[in-house]
Structure formats: C-alpha cells, structure tokens
PyMOL Python script that loads the backbone (N, CA, C, O; Angstrom):
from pymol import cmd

cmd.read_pdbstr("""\
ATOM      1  N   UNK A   1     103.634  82.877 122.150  1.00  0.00           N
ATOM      2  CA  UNK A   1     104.622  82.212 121.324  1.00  0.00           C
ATOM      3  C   UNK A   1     104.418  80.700 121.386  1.00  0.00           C
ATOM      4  O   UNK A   1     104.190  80.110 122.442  1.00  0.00           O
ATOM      5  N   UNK A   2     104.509  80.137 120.252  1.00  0.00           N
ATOM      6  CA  UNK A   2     104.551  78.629 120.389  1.00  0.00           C
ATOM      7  C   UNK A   2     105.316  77.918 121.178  1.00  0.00           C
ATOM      8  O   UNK A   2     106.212  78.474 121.812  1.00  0.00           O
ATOM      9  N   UNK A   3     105.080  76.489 121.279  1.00  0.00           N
ATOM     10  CA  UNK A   3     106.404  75.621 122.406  1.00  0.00           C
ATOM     11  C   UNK A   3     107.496  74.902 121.370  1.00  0.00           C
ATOM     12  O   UNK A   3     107.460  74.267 120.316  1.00  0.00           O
ATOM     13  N   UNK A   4     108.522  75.409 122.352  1.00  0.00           N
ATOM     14  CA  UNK A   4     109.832  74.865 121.784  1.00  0.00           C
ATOM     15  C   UNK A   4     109.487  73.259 121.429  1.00  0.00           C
ATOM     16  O   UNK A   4     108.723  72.488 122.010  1.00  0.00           O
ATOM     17  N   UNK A   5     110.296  73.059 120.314  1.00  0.00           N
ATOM     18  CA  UNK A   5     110.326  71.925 119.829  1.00  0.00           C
ATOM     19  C   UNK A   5     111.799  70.761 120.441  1.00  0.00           C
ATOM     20  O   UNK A   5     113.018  70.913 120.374  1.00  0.00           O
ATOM     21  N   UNK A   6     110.992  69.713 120.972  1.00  0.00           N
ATOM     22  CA  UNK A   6     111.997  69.233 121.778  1.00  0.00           C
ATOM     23  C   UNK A   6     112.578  67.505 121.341  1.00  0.00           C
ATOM     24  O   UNK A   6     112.674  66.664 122.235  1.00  0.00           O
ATOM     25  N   UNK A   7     112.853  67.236 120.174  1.00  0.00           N
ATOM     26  CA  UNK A   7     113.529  66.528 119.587  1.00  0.00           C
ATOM     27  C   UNK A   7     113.370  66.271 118.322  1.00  0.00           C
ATOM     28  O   UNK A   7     112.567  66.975 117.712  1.00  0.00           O
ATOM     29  N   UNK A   8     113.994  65.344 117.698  1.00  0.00           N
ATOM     30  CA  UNK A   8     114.186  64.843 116.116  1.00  0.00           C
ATOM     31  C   UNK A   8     113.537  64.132 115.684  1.00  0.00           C
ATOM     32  O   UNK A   8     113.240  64.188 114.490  1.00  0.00           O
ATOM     33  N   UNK A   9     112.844  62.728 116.919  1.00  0.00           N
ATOM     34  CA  UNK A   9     112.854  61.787 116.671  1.00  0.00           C
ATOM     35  C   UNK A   9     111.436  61.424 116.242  1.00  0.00           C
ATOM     36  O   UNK A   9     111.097  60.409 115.632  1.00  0.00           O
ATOM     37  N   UNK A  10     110.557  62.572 116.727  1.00  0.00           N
ATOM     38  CA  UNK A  10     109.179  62.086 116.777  1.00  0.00           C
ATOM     39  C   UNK A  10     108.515  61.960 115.871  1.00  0.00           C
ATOM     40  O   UNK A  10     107.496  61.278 115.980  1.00  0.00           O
ATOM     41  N   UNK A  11     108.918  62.695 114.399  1.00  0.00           N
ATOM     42  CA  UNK A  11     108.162  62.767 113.120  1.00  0.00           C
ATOM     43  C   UNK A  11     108.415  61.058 112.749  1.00  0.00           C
ATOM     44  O   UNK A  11     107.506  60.230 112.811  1.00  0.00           O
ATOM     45  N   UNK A  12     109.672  60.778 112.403  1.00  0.00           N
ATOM     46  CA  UNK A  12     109.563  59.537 112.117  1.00  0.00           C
ATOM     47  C   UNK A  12     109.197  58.172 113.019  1.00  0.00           C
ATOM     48  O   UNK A  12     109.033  57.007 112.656  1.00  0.00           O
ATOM     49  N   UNK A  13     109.130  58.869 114.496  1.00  0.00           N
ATOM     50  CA  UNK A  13     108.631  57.602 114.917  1.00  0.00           C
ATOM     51  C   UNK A  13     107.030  57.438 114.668  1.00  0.00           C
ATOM     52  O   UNK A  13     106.537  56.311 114.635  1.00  0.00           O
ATOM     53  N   UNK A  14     106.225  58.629 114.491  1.00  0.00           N
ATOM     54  CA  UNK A  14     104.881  58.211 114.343  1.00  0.00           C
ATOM     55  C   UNK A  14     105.158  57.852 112.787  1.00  0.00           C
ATOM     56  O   UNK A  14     104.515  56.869 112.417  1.00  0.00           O
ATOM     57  N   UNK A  15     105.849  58.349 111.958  1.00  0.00           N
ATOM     58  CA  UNK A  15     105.785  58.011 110.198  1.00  0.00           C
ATOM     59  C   UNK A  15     105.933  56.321 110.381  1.00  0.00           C
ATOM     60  O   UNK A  15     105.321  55.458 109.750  1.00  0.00           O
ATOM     61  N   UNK A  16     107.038  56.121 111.549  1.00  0.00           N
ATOM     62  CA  UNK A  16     106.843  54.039 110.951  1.00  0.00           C
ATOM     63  C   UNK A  16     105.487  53.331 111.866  1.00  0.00           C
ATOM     64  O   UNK A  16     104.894  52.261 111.730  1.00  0.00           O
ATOM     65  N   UNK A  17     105.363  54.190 112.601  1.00  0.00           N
ATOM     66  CA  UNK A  17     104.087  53.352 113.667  1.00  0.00           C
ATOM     67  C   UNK A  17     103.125  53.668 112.533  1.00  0.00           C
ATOM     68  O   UNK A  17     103.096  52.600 111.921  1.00  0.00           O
ATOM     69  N   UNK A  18     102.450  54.376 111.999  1.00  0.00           N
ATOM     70  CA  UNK A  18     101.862  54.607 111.016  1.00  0.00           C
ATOM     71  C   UNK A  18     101.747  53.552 109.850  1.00  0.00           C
ATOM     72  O   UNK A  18     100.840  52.866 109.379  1.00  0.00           O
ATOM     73  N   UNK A  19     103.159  53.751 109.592  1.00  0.00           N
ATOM     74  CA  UNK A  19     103.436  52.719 108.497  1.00  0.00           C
ATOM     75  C   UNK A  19     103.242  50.946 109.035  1.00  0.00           C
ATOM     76  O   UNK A  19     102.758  50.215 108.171  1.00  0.00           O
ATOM     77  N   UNK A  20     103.503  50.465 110.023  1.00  0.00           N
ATOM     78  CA  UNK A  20     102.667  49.564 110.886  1.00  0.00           C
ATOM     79  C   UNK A  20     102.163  48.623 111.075  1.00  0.00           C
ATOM     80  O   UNK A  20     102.298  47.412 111.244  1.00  0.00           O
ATOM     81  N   UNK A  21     100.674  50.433 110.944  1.00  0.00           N
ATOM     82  CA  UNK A  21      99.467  50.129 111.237  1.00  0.00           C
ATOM     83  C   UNK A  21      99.073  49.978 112.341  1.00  0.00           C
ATOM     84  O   UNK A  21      97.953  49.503 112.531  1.00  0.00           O
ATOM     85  N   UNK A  22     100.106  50.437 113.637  1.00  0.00           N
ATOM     86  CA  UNK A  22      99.556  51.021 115.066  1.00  0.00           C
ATOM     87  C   UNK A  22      98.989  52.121 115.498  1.00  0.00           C
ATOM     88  O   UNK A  22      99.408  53.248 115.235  1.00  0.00           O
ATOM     89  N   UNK A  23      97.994  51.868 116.192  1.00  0.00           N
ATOM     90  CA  UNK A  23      97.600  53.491 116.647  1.00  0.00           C
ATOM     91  C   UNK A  23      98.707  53.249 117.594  1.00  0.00           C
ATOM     92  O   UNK A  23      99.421  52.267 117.793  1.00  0.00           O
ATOM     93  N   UNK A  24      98.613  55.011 118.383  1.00  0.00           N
ATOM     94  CA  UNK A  24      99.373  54.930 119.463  1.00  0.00           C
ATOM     95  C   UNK A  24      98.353  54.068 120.752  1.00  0.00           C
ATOM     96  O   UNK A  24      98.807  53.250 121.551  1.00  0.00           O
ATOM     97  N   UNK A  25      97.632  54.293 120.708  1.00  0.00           N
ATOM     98  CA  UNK A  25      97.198  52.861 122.014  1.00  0.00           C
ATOM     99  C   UNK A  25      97.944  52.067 122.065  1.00  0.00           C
ATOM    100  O   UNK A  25      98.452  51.690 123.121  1.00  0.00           O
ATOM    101  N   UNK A  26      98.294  51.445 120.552  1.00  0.00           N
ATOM    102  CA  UNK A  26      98.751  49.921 120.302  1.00  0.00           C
ATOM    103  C   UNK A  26     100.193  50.112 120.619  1.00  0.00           C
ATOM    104  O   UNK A  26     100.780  49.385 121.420  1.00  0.00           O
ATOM    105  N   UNK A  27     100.679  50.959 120.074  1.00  0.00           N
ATOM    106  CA  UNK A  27     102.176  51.144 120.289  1.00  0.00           C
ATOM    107  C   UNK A  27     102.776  51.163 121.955  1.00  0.00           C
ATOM    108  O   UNK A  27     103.576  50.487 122.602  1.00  0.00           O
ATOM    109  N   UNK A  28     101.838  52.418 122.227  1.00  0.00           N
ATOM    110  CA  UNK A  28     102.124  52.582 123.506  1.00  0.00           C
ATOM    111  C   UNK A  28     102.538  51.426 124.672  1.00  0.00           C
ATOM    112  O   UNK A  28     103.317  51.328 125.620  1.00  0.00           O
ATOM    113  N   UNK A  29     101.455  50.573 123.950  1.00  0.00           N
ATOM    114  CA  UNK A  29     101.188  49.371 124.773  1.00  0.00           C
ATOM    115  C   UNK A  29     102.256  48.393 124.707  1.00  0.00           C
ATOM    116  O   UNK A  29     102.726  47.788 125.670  1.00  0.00           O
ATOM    117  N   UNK A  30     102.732  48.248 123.033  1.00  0.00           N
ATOM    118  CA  UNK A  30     104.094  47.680 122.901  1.00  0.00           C
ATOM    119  C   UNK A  30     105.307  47.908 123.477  1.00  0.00           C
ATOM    120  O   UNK A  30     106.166  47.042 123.639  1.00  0.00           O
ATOM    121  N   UNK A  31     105.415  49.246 123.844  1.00  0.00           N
ATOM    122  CA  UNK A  31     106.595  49.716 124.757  1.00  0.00           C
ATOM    123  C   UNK A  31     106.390  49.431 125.891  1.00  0.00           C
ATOM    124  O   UNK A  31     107.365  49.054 126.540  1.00  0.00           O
ATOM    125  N   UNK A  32     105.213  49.491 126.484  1.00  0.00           N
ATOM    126  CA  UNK A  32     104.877  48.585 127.831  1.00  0.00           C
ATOM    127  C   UNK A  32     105.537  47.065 127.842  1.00  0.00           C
ATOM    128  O   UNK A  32     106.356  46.665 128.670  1.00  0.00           O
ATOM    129  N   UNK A  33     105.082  46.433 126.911  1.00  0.00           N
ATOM    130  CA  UNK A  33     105.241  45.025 127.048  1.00  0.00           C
ATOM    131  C   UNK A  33     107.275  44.906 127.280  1.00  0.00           C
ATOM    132  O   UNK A  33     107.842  44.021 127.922  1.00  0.00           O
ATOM    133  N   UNK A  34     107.917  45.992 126.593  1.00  0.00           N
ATOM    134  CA  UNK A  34     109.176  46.333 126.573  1.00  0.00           C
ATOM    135  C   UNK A  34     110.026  46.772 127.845  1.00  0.00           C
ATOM    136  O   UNK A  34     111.234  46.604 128.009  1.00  0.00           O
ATOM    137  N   UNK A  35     108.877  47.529 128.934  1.00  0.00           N
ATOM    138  CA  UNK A  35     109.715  47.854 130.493  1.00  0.00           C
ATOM    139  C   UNK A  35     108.814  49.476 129.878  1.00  0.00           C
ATOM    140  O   UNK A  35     107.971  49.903 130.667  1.00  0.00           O
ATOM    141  N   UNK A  36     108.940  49.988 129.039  1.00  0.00           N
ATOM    142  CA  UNK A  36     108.100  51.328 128.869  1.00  0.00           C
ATOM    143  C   UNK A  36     106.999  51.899 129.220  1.00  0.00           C
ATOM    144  O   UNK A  36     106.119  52.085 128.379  1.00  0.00           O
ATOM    145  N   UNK A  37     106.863  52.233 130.359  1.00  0.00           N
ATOM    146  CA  UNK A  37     104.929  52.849 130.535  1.00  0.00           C
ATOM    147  C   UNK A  37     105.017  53.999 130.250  1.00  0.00           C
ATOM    148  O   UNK A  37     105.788  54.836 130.721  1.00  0.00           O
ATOM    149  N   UNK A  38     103.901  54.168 129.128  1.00  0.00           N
ATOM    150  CA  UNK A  38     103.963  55.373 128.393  1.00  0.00           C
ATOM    151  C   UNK A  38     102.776  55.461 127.755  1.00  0.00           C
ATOM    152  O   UNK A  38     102.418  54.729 126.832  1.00  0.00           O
ATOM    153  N   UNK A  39     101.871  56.768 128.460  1.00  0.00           N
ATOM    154  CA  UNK A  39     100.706  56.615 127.808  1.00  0.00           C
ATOM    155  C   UNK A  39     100.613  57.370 126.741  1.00  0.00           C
ATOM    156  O   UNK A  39     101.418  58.207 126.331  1.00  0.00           O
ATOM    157  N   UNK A  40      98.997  56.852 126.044  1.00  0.00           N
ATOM    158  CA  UNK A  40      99.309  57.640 124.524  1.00  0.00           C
ATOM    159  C   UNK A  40      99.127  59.367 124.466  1.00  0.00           C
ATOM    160  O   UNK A  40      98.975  59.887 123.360  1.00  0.00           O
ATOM    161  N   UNK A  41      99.147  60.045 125.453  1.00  0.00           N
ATOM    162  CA  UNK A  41      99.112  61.328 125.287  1.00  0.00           C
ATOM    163  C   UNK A  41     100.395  61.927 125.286  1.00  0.00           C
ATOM    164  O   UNK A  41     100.789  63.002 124.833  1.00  0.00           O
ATOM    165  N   UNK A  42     101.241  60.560 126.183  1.00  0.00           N
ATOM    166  CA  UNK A  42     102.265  61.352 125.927  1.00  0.00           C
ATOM    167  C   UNK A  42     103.147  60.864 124.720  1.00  0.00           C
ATOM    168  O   UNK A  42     104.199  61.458 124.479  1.00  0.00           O
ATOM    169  N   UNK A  43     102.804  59.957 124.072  1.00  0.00           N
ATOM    170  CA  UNK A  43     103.462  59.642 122.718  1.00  0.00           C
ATOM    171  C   UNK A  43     103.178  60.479 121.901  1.00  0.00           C
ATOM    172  O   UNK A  43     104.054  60.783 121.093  1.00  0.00           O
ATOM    173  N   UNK A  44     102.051  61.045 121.837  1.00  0.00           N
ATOM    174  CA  UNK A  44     101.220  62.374 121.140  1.00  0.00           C
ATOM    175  C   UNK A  44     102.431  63.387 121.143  1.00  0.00           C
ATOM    176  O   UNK A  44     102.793  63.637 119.993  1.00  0.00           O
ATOM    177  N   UNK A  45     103.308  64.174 122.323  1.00  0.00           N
ATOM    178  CA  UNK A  45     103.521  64.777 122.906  1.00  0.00           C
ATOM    179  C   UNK A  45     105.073  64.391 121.975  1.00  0.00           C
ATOM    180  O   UNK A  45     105.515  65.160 121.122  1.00  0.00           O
ATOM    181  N   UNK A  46     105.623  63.299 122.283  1.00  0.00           N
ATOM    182  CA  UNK A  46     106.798  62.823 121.738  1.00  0.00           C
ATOM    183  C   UNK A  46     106.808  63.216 120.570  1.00  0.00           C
ATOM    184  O   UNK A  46     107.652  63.976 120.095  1.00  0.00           O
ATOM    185  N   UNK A  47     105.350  62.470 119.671  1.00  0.00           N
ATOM    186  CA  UNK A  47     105.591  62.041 118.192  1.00  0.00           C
ATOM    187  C   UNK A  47     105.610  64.038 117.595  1.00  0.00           C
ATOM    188  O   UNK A  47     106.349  64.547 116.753  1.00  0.00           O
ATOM    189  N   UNK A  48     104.593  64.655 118.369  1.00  0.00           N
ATOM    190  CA  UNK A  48     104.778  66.103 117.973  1.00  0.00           C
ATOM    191  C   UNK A  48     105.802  66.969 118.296  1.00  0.00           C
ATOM    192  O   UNK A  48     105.810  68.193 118.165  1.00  0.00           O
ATOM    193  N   UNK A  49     106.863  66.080 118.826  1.00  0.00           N
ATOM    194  CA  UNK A  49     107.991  66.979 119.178  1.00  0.00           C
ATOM    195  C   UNK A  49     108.321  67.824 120.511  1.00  0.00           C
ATOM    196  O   UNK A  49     109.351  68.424 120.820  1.00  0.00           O
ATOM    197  N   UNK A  50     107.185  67.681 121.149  1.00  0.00           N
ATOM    198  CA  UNK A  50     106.812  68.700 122.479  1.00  0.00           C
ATOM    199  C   UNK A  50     107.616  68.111 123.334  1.00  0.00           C
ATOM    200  O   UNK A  50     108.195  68.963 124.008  1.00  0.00           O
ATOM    201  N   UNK A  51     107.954  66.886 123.648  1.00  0.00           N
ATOM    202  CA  UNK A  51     108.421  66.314 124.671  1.00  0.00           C
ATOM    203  C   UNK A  51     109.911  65.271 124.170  1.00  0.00           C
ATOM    204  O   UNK A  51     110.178  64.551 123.208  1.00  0.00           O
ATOM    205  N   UNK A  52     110.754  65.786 125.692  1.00  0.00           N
ATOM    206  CA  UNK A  52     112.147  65.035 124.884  1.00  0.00           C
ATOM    207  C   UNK A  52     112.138  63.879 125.159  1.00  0.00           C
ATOM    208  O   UNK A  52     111.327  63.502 126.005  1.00  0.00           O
ATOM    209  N   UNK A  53     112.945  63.026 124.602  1.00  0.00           N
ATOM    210  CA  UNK A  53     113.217  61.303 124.316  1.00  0.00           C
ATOM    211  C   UNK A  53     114.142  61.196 124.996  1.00  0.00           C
ATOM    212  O   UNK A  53     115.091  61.831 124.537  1.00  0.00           O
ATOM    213  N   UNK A  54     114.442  60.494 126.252  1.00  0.00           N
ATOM    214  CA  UNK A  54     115.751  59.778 126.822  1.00  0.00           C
ATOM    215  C   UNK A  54     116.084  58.904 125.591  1.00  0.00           C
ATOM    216  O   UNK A  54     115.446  58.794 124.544  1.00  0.00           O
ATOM    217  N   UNK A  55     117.541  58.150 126.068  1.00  0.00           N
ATOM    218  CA  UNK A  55     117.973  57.331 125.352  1.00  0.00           C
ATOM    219  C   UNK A  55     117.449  56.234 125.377  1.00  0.00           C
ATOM    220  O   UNK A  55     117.117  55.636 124.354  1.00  0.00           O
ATOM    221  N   UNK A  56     117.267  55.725 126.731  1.00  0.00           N
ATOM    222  CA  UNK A  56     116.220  54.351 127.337  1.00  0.00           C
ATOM    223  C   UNK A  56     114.867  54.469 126.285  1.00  0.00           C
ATOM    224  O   UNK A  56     114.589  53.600 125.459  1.00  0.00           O
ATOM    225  N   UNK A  57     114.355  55.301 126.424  1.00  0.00           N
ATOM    226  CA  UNK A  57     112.994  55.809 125.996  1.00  0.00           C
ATOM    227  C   UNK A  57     113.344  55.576 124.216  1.00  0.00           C
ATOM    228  O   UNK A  57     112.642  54.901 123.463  1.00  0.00           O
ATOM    229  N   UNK A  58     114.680  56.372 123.799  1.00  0.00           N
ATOM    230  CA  UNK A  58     114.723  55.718 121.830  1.00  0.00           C
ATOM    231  C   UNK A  58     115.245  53.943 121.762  1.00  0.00           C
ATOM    232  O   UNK A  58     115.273  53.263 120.736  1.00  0.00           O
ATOM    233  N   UNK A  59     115.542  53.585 122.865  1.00  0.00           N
ATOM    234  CA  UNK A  59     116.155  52.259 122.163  1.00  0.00           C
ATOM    235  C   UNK A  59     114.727  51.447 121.982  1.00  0.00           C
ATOM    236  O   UNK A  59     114.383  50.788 121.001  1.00  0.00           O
ATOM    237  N   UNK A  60     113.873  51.716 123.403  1.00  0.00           N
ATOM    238  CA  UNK A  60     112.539  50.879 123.294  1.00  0.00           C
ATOM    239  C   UNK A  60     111.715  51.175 121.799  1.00  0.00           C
ATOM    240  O   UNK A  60     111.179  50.405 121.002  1.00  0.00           O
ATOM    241  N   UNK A  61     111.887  52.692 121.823  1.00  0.00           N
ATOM    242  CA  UNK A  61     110.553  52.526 120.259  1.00  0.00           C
ATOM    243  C   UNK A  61     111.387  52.238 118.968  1.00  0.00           C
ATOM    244  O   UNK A  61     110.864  52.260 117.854  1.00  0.00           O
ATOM    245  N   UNK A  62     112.577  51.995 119.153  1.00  0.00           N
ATOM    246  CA  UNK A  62     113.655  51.354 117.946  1.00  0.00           C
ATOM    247  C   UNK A  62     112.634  50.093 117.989  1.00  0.00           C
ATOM    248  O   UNK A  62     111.724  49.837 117.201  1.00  0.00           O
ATOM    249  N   UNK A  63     113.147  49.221 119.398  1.00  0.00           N
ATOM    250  CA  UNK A  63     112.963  47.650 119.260  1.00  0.00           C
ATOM    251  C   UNK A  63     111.624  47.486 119.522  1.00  0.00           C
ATOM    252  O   UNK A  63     111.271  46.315 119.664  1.00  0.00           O
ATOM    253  N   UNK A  64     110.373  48.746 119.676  1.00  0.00           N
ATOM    254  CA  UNK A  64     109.150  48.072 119.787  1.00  0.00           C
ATOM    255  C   UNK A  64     108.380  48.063 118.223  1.00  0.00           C
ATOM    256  O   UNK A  64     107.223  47.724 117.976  1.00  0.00           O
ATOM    257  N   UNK A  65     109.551  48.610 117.167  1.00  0.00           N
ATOM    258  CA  UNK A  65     109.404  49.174 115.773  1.00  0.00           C
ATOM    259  C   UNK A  65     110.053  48.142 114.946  1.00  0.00           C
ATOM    260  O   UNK A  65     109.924  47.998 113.731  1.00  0.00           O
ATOM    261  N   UNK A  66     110.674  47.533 115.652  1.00  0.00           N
ATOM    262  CA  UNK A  66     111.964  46.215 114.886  1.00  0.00           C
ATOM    263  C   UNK A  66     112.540  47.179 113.758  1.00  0.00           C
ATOM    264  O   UNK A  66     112.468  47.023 112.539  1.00  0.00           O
ATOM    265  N   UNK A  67     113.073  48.115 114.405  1.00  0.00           N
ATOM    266  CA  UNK A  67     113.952  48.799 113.207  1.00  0.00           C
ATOM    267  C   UNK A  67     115.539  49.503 114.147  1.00  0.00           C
ATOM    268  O   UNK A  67     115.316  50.080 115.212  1.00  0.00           O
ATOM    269  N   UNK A  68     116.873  49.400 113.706  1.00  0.00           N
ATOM    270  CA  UNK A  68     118.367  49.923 114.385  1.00  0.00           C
ATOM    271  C   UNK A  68     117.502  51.544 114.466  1.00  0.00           C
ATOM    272  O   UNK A  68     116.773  52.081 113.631  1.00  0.00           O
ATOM    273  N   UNK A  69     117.976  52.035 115.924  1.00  0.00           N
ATOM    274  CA  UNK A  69     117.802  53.160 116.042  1.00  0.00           C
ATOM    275  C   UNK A  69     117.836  54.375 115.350  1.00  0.00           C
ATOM    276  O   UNK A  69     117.118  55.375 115.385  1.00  0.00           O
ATOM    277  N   UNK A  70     119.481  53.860 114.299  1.00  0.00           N
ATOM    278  CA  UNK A  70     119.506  54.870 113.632  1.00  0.00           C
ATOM    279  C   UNK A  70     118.589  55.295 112.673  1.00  0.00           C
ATOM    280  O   UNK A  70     118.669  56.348 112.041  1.00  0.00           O
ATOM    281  N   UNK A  71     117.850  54.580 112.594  1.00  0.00           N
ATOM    282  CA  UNK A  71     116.523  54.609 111.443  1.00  0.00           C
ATOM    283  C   UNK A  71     115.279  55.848 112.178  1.00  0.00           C
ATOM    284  O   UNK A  71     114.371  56.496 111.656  1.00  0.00           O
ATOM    285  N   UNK A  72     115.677  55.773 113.277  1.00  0.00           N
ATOM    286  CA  UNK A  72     114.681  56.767 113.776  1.00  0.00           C
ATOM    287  C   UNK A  72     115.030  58.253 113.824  1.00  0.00           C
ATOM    288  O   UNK A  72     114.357  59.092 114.423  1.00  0.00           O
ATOM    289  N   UNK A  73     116.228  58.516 113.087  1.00  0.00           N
ATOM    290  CA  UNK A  73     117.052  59.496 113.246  1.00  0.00           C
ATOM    291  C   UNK A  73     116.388  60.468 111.474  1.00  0.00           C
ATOM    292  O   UNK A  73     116.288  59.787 110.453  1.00  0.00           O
ATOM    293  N   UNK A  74     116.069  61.844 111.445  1.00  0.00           N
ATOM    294  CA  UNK A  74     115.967  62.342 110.245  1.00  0.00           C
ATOM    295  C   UNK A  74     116.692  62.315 108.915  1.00  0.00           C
ATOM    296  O   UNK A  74     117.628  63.114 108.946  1.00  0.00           O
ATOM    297  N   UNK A  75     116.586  61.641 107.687  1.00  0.00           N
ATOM    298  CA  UNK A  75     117.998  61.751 106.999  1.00  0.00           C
ATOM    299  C   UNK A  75     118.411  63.303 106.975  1.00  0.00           C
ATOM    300  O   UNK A  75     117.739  64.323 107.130  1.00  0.00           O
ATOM    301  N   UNK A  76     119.978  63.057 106.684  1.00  0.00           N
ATOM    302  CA  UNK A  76     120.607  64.574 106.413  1.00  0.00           C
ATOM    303  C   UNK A  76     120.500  65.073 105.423  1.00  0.00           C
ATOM    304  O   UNK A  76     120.834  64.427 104.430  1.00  0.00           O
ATOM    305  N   UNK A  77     119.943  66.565 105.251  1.00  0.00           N
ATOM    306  CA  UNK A  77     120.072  67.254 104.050  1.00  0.00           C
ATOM    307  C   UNK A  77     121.115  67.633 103.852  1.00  0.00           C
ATOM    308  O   UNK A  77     121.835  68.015 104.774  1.00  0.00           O
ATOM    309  N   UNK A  78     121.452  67.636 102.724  1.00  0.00           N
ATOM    310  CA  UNK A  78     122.597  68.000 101.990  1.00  0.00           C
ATOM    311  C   UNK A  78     122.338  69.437 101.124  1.00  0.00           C
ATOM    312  O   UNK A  78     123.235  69.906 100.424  1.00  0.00           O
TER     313      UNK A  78
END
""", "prot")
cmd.dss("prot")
cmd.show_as("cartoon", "prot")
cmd.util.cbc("prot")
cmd.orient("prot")
C-alpha cells in the first residue's frame, strides 16, 4: 500500500519555490539562513507530502517565500 499522505502544505510550497526559481538546494538553504536546517531530501519529502510540517517549520517557508502563511494553505473547493 502506498504512504499516507502527511500534509496540505507541500504542493504549494514547491508550486511558489518553483515559481521563484529555487531549486530545493537553494531554498533549503534559505530556511537555513532563517534558524531552519533542513536538507533537500527532506524538503522532497515535505513538498511530496510524505512528511508533516510543524508550525515553526510553516512560518519559516512562509517568510523564506516572502509570502502570509495563509498563502501556503490549498484554496477551498467549493
């Protein structure tokens, strides 16, 4: 059986790192510069959903993204 999927946040955080123009090296590294050590396998891991996001862990890739958190959140279908 496949692995549970373990948050919301990760599609759109690789969709704006993407949008960018960071790899995750680069990113990764930005959350470093932030208090974040976080290597890129496990952003891999994040951005695919495999791995969950503390809160500490969403405010940094908010502000290493210069975007309000809530932006990292899926819009709601209606």
């Amino acid at each position: 059986m496949g692995e549970k999927l373990q948050n919301i946040v990760g599609p759109q955080i690789r969709k704006l790192r993407y949008q960018q123009g960071f790899t995750q090296e680069m990113f990764a590294a930005r959350c470093s510069v932030r208090g974040l050590e976080m290597s890129r396998a496990t952003l891999s891991k994040v951005e695919a959903r495999l791995r969950c996001v503390t809160d500490q862990e969403l405010a940094v890739f908010a502000e290493a993204l210069g975007v309000d958190i809530k932006v990292l959140y899926p819009a709601r279908r209606k």
